[in-house]
C-alpha positions as a printed Julia matrix, in Angstrom:
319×3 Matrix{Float64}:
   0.0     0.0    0.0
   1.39    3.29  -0.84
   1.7     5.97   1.43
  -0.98    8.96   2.43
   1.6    11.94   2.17
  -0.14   15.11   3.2
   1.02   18.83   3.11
  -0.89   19.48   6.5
  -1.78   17.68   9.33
  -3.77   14.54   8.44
  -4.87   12.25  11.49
  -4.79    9.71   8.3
  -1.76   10.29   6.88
   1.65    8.14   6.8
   3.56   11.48   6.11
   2.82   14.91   6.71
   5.56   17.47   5.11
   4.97   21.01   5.41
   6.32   23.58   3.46
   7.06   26.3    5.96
   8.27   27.61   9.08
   7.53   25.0   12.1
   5.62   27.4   13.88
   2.9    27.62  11.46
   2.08   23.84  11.61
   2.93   22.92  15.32
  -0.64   24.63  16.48
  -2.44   22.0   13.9
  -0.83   18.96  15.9
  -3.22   18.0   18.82
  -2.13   18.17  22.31
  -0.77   14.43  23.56
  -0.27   13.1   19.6
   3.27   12.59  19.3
   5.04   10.17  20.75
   8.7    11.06  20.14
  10.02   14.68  18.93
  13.21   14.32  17.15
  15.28   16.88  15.8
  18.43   18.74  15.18
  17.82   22.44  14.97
  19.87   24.96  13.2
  23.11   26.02  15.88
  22.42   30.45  14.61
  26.29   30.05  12.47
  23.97   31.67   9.45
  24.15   28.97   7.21
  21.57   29.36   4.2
  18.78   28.04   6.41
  18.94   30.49   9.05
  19.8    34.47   9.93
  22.53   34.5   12.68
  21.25   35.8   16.17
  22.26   37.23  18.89
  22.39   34.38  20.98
  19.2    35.4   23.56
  17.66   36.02  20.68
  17.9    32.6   19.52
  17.22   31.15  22.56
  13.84   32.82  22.77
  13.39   31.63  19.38
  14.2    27.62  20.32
  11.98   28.16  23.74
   8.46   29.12  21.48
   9.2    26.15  19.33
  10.16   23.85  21.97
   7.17   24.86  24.05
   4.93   23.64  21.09
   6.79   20.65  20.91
   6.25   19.73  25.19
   2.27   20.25  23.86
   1.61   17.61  21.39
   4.11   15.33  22.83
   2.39   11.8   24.22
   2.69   11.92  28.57
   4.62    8.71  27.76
   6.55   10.19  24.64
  10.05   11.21  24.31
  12.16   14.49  22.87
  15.45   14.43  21.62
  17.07   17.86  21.03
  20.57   17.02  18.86
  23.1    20.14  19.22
  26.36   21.35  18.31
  27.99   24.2   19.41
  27.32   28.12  18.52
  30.72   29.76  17.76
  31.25   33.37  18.35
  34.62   34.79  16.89
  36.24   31.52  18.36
  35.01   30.83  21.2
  32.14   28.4   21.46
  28.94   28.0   23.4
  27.87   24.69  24.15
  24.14   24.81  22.84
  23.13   21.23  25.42
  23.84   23.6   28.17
  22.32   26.76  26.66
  18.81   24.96  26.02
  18.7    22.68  29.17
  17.31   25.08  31.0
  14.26   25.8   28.78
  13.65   21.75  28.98
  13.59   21.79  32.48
  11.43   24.71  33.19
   9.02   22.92  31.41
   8.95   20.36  33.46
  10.66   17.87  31.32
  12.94   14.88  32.96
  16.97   14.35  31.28
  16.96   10.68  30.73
  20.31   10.97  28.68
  22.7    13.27  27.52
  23.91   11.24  24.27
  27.27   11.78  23.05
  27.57   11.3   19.47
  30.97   10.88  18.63
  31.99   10.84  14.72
  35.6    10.71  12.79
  35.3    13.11  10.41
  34.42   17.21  10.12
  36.03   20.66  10.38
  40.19   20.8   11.5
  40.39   23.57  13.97
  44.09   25.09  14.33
  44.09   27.03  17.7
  41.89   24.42  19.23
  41.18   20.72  19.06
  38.79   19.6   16.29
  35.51   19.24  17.2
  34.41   15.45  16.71
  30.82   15.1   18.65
  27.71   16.56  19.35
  25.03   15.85  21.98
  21.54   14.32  22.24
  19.84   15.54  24.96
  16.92   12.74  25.69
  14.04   14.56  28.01
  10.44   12.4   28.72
   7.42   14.34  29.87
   6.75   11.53  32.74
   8.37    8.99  34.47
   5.93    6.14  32.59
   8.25    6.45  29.12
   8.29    4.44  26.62
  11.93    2.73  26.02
  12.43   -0.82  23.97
  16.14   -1.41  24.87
  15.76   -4.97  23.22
  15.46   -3.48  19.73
  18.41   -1.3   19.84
  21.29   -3.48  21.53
  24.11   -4.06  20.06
  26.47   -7.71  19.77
  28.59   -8.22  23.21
  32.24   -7.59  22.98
  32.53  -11.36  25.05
  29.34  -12.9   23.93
  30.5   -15.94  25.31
  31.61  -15.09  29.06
  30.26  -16.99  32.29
  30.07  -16.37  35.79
  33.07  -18.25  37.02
  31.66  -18.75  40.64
  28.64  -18.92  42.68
  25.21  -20.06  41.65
  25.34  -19.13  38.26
  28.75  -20.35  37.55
  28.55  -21.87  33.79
  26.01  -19.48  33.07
  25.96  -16.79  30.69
  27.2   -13.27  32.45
  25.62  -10.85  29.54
  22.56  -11.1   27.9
  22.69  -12.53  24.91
  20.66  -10.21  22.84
  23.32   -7.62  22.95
  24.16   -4.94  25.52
  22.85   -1.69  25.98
  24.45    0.81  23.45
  25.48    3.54  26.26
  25.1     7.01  26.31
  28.21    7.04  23.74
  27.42    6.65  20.39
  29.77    6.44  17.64
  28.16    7.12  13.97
  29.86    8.31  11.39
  28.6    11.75  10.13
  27.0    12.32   6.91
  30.11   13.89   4.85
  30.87   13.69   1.02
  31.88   10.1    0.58
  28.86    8.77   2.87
  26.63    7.19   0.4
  22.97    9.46   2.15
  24.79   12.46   1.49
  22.89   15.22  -0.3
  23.36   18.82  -0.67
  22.6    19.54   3.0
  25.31   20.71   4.66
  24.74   19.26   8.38
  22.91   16.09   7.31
  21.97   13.25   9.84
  22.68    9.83   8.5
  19.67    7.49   8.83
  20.72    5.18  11.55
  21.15    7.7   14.47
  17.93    8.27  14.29
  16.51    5.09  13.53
  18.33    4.31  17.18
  15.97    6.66  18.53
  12.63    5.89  16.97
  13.23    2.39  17.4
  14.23    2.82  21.31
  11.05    5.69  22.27
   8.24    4.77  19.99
   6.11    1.66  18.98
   4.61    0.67  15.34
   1.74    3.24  14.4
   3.31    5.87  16.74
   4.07    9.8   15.62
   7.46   11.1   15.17
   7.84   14.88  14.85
  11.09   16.58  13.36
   9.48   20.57  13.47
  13.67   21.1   11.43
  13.06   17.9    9.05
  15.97   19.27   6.37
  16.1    16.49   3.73
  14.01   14.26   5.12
  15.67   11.84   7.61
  13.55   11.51  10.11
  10.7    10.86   8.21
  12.75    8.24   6.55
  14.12    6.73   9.59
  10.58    6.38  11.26
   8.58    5.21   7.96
  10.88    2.4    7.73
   9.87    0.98  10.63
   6.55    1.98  10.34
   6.15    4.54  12.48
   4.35    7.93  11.31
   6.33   10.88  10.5
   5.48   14.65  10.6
   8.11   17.3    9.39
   8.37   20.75   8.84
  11.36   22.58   6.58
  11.24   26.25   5.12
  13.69   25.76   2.82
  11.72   24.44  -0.23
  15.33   22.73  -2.09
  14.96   20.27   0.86
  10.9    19.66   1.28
  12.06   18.6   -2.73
  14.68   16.54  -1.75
  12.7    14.45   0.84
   9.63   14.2   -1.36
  12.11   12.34  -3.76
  14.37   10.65  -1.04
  10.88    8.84   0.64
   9.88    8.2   -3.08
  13.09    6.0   -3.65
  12.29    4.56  -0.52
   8.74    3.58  -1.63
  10.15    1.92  -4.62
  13.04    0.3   -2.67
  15.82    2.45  -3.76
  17.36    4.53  -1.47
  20.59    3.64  -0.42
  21.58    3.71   2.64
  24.37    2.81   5.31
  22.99   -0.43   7.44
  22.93   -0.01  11.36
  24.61   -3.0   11.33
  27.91   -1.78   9.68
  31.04   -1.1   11.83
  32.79    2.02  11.71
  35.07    1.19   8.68
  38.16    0.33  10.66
  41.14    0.12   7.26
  42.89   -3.0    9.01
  40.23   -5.1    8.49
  38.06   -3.92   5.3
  36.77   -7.5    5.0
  34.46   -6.55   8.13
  32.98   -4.01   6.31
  29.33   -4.12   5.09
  27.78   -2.73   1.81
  25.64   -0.22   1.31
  21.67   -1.35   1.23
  18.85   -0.02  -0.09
  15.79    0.84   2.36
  12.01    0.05   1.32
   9.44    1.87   2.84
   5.57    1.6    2.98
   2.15    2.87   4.44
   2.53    2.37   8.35
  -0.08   -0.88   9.98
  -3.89    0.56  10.61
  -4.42   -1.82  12.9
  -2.05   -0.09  15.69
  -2.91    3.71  15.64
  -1.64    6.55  17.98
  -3.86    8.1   20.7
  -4.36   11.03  19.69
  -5.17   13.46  22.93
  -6.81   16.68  23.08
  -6.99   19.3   26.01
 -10.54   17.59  26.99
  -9.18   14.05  26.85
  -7.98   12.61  30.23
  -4.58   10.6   30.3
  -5.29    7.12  31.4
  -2.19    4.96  32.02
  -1.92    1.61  30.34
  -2.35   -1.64  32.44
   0.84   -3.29  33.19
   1.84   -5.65  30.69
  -0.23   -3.59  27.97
């Protein structure tokens, strides 16, 4: 079944992508609808996306959209706020730090702050090259949803034992995989990766499927109000979850119109989750690129979609 992609919000649709400043669609989105908020937001460096600020400026700026955001998220949904740094005639300003406070005021709980640590990017000379950026992971409650099972990752001694008391012989790790940490290393999307497009700050596919994978369930929303090129709506279709996006810049609503097309027909390539971090003393490990097919998310599991009327009603355990 092909997907319903609508330019508005559509309680029906697989895809909404609007066309348009973030602010203009967030009051469409019903309170309680979303169940994870994912985004990287521009850092104010006045690339061709954004007008540099002064930096309360931009702050206030991040606060109105981020209070929109707290609205329509889910009690049990998730937000993850990806930032760099803002640099001011050399000196930088950790953004994590700048916008915590706005989080918290809200009343929003830090589950995580997510290092994402990559190989490749600018080479500073009068300080040391920046090589990670930070995923702060709030929750509105303490009732959150988080599928650890889906994300781990293989065991670095799958096969070690308790060597003593009553579980001696026994496995000592689980042997699904171990928790990925609160350390990620992915490399970033530069000009050899193959999901690179004209974007200049890109996120490659898998980071985020981490997150949609980890913080929602089949059927569920997933809101990027800075979608770029299209990635998150990518990331969360192919496992069908429902993706809404906003992007001003109409180059990129273009570009992920045709990126989630490819994906319908089974041809975007992409670089697996499963692939190490090319390591050149053993290129044999390396995996291929693979191409990602998408499709219309299940009707049988759909979102609850809450209004200011609508009381929250926790699930019974085991639901």
């Amino acid at each position: 079944m092909s997907l319903l992609v609508s330019s508005r919000f559509d309680r029906e649709a697989d895809l909404v992508l609007f066309e348009g400043d973030c602010l203009r669609l967030l009051p469409d989105i019903p309170d309680g609808s979303v169940r994870l908020v994912v985004t990287s937001p521009p850092y104010n460096l006045g690339k061709s996306y954004e007008s540099k600020l002064e930096l309360d400026e931009y702050i206030v700026q991040q606060r109105a959209v981020i209070e929109q955001c707290v609205r329509v998220l889910h009690p049990q949904g998730s937000i993850c706020w990806q930032v760099g740094n803002y640099v001011d005639n050399g000196e930088i300003v950790p953004l994590d730090i700048v916008l915590y406070p706005i989080f918290a005021s809200l009343g929003l709980h830090l589950r995580n702050r997510i290092v994402w640590h990559f190989g490749h990017g600018l080479h500073a000379s009068r300080r040391f090259s920046g090589r990670y950026e930070v995923i702060l992971w709030f929750t509105k409650s303490d009732d959150y949803v988080f599928n650890l099972d889906a994300v781990r990752v293989p065991q670095k001694y799958p096969s070690k034992k308790y060597f003593k008391g009553s579980k001696r012989g026994q496995l000592s790790c689980n042997p699904l995989g171990k928790n990925p940490s609160d350390v990620w290393e992915i490399p970033n999307v530069k000009a050899n990766h193959v999901e690179k497009t004209i974007h200049p700050c890109q996120f490659p596919i898998e980071l985020i499927e981490r997150l949609v994978l980890a913080m929602t369930n089949e059927g569920d929303w997933v809101l990027d109000p800075f979608l770029g090129v299209g990635t998150t709506a990518i990331a969360a279709l192919a496992h069908s979850r429902r993706a809404i996006g906003a992007e001003i810049m109409p180059e990129y609503v273009r570009l992920a119109r045709e990126r989630v097309r490819q994906a319908e027909e089974g041809k975007l390539r992409v670089r697996p989750m499963e692939r190490p971090v090319y390591d050149p003393a053993a290129p044999h490990q390396n995996l291929p690129p693979q191409t990602l097919s998408i499709g219309a998310a299940p009707r049988a599991v759909q979102p609850t979609l809450l209004d200011a009327s609508t009381p929250y009603t926790p699930p019974e355990v085991g639901e």
